[in-house]
C-alpha positions in Angstrom: 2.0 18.7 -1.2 5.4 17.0 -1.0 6.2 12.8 -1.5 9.0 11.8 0.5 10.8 9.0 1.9 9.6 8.3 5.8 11.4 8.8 8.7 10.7 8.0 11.9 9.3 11.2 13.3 6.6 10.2 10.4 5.5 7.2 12.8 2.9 8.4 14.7 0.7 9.9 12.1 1.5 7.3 10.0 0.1 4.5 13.1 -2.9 7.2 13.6 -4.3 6.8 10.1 -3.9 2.7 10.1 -5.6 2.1 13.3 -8.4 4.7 12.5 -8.5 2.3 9.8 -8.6 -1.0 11.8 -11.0 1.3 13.9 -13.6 2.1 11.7 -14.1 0.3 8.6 -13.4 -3.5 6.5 -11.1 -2.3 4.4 -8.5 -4.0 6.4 -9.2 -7.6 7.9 -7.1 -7.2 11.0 -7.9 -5.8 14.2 -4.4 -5.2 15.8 -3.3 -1.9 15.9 0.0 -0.8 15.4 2.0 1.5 18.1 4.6 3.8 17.5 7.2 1.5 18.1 5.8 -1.0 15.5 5.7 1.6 12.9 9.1 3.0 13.6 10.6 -0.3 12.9 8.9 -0.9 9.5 9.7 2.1 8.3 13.2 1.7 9.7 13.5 -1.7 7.5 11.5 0.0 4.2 14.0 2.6 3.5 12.6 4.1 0.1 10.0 2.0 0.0 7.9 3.6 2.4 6.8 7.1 1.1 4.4 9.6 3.0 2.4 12.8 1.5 2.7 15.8 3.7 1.5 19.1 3.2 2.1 22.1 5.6 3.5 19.2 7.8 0.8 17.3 8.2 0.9 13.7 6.9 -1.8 13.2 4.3 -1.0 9.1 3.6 1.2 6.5 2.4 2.5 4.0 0.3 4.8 0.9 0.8 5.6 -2.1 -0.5 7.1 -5.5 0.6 7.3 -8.8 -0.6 4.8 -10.9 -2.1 5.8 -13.8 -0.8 8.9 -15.6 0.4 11.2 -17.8 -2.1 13.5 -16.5 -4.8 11.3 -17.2 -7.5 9.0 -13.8 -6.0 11.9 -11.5 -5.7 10.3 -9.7 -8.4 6.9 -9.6 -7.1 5.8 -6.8 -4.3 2.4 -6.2 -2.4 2.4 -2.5 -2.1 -0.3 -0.8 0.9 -1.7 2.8 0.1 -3.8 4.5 2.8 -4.9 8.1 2.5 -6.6 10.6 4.8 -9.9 11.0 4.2 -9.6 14.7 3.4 -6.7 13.9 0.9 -9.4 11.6 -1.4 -9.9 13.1 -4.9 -6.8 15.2 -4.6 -4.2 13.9 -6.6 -2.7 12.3 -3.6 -2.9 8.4 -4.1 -1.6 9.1 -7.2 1.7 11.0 -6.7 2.2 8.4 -4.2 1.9 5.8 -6.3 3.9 6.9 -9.3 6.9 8.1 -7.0 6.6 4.4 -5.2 6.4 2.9 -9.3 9.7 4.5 -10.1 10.9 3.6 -6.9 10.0 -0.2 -7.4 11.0 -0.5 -11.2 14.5 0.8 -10.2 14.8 -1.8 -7.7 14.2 -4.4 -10.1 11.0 -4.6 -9.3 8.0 -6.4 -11.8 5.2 -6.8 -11.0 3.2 -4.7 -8.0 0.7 -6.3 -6.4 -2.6 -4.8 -4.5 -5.1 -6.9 -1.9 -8.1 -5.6 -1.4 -11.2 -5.9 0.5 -14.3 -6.4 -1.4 -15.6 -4.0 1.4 -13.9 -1.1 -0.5 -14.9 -0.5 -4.0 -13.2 2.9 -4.2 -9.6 1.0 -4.0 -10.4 -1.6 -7.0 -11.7 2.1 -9.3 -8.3 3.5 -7.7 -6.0 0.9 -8.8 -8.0 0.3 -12.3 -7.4 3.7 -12.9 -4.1 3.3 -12.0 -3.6 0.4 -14.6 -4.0 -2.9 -12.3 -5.7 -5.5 -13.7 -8.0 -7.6 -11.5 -6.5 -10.9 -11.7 -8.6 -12.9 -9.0 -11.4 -12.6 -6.3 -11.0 -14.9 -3.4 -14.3 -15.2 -1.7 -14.5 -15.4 2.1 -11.1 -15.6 3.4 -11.3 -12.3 5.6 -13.5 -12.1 8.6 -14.0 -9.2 10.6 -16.9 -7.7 12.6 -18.8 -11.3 11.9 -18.6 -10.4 8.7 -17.1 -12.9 5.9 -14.7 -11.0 3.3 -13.6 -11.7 -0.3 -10.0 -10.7 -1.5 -9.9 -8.6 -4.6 -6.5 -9.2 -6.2 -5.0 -6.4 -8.8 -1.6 -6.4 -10.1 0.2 -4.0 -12.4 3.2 -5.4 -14.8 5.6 -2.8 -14.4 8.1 -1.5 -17.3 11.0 -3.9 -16.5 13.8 -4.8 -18.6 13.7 -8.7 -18.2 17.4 -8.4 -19.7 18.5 -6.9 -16.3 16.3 -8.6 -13.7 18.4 -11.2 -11.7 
């Protein structure tokens, strides 16, 4: 298994495993699936911050991050998005993605990583625990899907900054 940067031949496997997602489960709260198109342009925009696990060729997940939110007092904040295969769970895989996309983010000045996740998917809160995130808040009800009412689990991980440096 290799961790790379995406390009944009990565697109359609990368759209095939978020709208199986948006397909089949509440661990996202949105319905829209993406098209090639869509995901060429975003990771077009990411650069390094969009990542991909491929072995033998075959796309096996990946990790991104954006902005928390908008404002210059957040430029140091990110909401990173992991999705895997489901035959790359329990591999190793979530996890090389995420430390390659750490490093990525602290050398970009980055602080604090940020995860939201559905209270529909347990696995992702042990996931990120594991990882190190802290649960910092539980916002009850503000995702619907499938008639269904949704809490936001919120987990965020201080990375190893030098405050000296950040901007």
């Amino acid at each position: 298994m290799i961790i790379r940067q995406a390009v944009e031949k990565d697109a359609p496997a990368v759209a095939a495993l978020i709208n199986e997602m948006v397909r089949g489960s509440l661990i996202t709260f949105t319905v829209d699936e993406r098209d090639c198109a869509q995901m060429t342009e975003q990771i077009r925009q990411s650069g390094p911050r969009f990542l991909v696990a491929e072995k033998a060729g075959a796309v096996l997940g990946y990790a991104s991050y954006k902005p928390f939110r908008d404002g210059p007092g957040y430029r140091h904040s990110m909401e990173h998005s992991i999705l895997l295969a489901p035959a790359a769970h329990g591999c190793g895989t979530g996890r090389a993605l995420m430390t390659r996309l750490e490093a990525i983010a602290v050398g970009e000045g980055v602080h604090v990583l940020i995860a939201g996740i559905s209270s529909a998917n347990p696995d992702a809160v042990g996931f990120h625990k594991a990882l190190g995130f802290d649960a910092v808040g539980r916002m009850p009800q503000v995702g619907r899907k499938w008639d269904q009412w949704l809490d936001l689990v919120l987990m965020q991980k201080i990375l190893a900054t030098d405050a000296k440096t950040l901007t």
